[in-house]
N, C-alpha and C positions, 0 to 999 in steps of 0.2 A: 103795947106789950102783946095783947091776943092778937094783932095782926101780925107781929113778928112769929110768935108761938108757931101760928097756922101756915104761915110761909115756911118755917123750918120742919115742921110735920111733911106736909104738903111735899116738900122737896127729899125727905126722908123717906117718904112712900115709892113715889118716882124714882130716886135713884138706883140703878141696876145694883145688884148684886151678884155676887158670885155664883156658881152653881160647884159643890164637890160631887165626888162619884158616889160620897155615903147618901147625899139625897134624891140622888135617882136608881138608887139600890142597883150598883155595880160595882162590881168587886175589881174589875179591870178599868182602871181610870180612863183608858183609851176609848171604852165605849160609851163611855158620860160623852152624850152627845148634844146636850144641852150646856152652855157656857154662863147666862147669865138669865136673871129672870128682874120683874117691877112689878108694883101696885099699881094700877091707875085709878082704881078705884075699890070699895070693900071687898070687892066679890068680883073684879075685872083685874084682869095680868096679861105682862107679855113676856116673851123669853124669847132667847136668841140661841141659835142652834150652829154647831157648824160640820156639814158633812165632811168628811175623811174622798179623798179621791178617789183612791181605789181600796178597796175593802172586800175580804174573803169573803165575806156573807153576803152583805148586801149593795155589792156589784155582779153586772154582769159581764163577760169577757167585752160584750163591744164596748163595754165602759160604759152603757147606762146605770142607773141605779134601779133596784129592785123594788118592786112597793110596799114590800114590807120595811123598808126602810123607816117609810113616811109612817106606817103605828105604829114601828119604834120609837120615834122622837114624838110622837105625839103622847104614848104610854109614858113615858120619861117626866112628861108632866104630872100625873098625877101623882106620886111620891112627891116630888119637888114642892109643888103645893100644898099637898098636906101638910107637909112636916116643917115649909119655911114660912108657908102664910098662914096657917091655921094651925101649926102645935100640934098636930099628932107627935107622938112619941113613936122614936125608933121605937122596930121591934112589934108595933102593930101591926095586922094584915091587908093589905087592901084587895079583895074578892070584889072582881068582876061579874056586872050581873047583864051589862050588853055593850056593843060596840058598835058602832056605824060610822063608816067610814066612805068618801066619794073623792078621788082626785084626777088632776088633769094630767092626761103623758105626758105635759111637758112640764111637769116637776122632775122626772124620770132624766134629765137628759144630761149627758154625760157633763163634766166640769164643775169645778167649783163653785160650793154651794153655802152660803150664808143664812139659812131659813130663819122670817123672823114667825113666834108663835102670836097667837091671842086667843086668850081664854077665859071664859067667862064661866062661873060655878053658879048652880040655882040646886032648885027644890033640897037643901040643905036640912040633913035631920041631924038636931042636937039632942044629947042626952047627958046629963049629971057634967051638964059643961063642957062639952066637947063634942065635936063633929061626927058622929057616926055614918053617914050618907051622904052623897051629893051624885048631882050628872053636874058632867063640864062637854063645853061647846066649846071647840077648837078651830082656831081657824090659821092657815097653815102658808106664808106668803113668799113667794119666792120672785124675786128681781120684780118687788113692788105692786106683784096681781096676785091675788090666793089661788094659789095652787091645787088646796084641798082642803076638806071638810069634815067635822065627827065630831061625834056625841056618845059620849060614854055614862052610863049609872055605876058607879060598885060605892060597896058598904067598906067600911072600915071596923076589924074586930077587935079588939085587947086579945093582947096573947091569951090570958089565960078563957077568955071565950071562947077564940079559936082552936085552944087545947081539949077544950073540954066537946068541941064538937067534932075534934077530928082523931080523938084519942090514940093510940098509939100510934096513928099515920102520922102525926106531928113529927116525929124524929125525923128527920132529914134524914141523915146518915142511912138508918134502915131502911127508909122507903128508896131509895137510889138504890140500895145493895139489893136490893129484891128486885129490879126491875125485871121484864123478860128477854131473854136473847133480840139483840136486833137482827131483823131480820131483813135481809139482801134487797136491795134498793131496787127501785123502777129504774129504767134507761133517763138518764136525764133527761136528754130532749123531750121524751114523753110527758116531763112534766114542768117544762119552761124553765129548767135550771142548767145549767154549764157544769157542775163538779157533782160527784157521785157522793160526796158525804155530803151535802147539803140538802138532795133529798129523803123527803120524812114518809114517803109511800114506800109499799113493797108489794107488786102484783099478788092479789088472792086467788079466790074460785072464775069468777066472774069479772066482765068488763065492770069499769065504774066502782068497783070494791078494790080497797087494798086493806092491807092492815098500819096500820099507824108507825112507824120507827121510830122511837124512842132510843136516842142516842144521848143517853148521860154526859157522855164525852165528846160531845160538841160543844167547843168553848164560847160561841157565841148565844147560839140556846139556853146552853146551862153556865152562865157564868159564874153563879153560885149554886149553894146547896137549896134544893126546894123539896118539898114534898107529896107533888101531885105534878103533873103533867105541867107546863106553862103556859099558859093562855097565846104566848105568843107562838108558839109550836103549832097550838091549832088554829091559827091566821094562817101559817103557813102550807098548813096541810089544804087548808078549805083551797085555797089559791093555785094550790099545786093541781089539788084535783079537779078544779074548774079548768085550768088549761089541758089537762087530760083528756075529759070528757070533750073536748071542743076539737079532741087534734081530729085530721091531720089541717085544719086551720092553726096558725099560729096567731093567739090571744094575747092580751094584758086582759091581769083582772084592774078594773076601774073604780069599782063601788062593794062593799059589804056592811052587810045589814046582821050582825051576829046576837046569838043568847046563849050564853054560859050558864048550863040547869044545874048538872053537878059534877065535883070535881072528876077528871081522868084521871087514874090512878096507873103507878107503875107495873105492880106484880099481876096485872092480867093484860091480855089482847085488847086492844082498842081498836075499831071495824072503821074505813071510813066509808061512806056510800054516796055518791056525787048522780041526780039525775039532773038532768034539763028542763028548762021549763020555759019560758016564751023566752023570746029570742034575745040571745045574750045572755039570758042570767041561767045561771045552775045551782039547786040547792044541793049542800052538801049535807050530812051528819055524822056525827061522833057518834058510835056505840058502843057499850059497854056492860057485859053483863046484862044482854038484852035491852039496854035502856039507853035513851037517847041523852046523850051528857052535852052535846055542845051541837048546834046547828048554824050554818051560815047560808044565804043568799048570797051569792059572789056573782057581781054583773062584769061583764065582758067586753072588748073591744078588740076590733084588728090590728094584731101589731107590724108594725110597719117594719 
C-alpha cells in the first residue's frame, strides 16, 4: 500500500497541469503564454510555453522575436508558482526586488516556438505559514539547448500590507487617471523598435536622457489595471536605451543585471539616463523625484 500511495503522489506531482490566464495575472487570455507547468520535485518545476508567431509587441518586422519576449515568459512564472505550488492567495502582491537575465540570439529567431521552462525556488522566507520571499533560477530551453538564464528575488505582500504601505496609490483607477501626458516618442530605429507606440523613450535635454513614456493605453504593457509603473516597462525602457546609446551601431541587448529600489509612479516625470561603461554594457537609471527607483546593467551584442 505505501508503495502504491507514493507511486500515485509521485505521478500526481509530475503530471502537467494546466496553466489559465488568472495564474499568470493576464486579463487577456492570449497573452498567457505559459500553457502547462509540473513538480519534479519540492522546490523544482518545469512549464511549457508557447510563443504566438507573429505578435504586435514582441515581434519584430523581420519576424524575429524581441527579448523582452524571453522576461515575459520567464515573469509569467512567478504568479503561476506561487499561487499553483505554493498557495499564495489571489490578490497578493508580488514586488520585485532584482532581476538577472542573460540569453542567446538564437532564442531570438524567427519561427515557431515551443519553450520548455525549469525552475528552481531557494532562499525561501515563510511567515505565519505562508511563503513571503523567494529567488527562482530559471532556465529557459529552446529546441533542447537553454537558450537563456535568470534569477529573480521579489517578496510577496497581503493586500492589506501592501495597502497600508502604498496608501492611497493603491487605487488603481486613480493612479492610471493621474498619469502625465505621454509624451512624443523617440524615432524608432533610434531605439531598436519597428512601431512608434511601442516606444517608451521620448528625447529630453541631452543625449542618453529621455523621459520615460507612460502609455496607459498600451494593451500589452498595461493589460490590466496597476498602480505604479510596471516592472516590465522598465526592462523595456533599460533595453531601449542601451541600443540608443550604442547607435549608430545596431545592438541586441544579451544580458541584464537589474534592482527595483522603489516604486515609479504615474503622476510625475520619470528621467531615464543610459551611460556606457566597458564595452558592450551600459548602465541605465530610472529617476524619479531626484531619486534613483530602478537601475539596470544591459550588456550588448552586434546584431546581425
Amino acid at each position: 500500500m505505501k508503495t502504491t500511495v507514493a507511486h500515485d503522489m509521485a505521478r500526481a506531482t509530475t503530471s502537467p497541469r494546466a496553466v489559465t490566464q488568472q495564474l499568470v495575472h493576464k486579463a487577456d487570455a492570449a497573452e498567457a503564454l505559459l500553457t502547462h507547468w509540473s513538480r519534479m520535485a519540492s522546490d523544482s518545476f518545469r512549464g511549457a510555453a508557447r510563443w504566438p508567431v507573429d505578435h504586435p509587441f514582441y515581434t519584430a518586422l523581420s519576424g524575429a522575436y524581441e527579448p523582452l519576449l524571453v522576461s515575459e515568459t520567464i515573469r509569467q512564472l512567478f504568479p503561476l508558482l506561487c499561487h499553483a505550488a505554493y498557495e499564495v492567495p489571489f490578490g497578493h502582491h508580488l514586488v520585485w526586488e532584482r532581476y538577472d537575465c542573460t540569453l542567446d540570439p538564437e532564442v531570438l529567431r524567427p519561427g515557431p516556438a515551443t519553450p520548455e521552462l525549469r525552475a528552481t525556488c531557494r532562499d525561501l522566507v515563510h511567515r505565519r505559514g505562508r511563503v513571503r520571499a523567494m529567488t527562482m533560477h530559471i532556465e529557459l530551453v529552446r529546441d533542447g539547448v537553454v537558450r537563456a538564464r535568470a534569477r529573480s528575488r521579489f517578496t510577496i505582500q497581503a493586500p492589506a500590507v501592501y495597502d497600508r504601505l502604498r496608501g492611497d496609490r493603491a487605487d488603481t483607477a486613480r493612479a492610471m487617471a493621474a498619469a502625465v501626458p505621454v509624451p512624443e516618442p523617440a524615432l524608432p530605429k533610434t531605439v531598436g523598435r519597428d512601431r512608434a507606440a511601442d516606444v517608451v523613450l521620448s528625447p529630453a535635454d541631452r543625449p542618453g536622457r529621455w523621459q520615460l513614456r507612460v502609455d496607459t493605453r498600451h494593451p500589452k504593457l498595461f493589460d490590466h489595471p496597476v498602480d505604479h509603473v510596471p516592472g516590465m516597462l522598465l526592462l523595456e525602457a533599460a533595453q531601449q536605451a542601451a541600443r540608443a546609446v550604442r547607435r549608430p551601431a545596431r545592438v541586441l541587448p544579451v544580458a541584464l543585471e537589474t534592482a527595483f529600489h522603489r516604486y515609479v509612479e504615474f503622476d510625475r516625470p520619470c528621467w531615464i539616463e543610459a551611460h556606457p561603461l566597458e564595452t558592450g554594457t551600459v548602465r541605465v537609471v530610472a529617476r524619479q523625484d531626484g531619486e534613483d527607483r530602478f537601475t539596470a546593467d544591459v550588456r550588448t551584442r552586434g546584431a546581425r
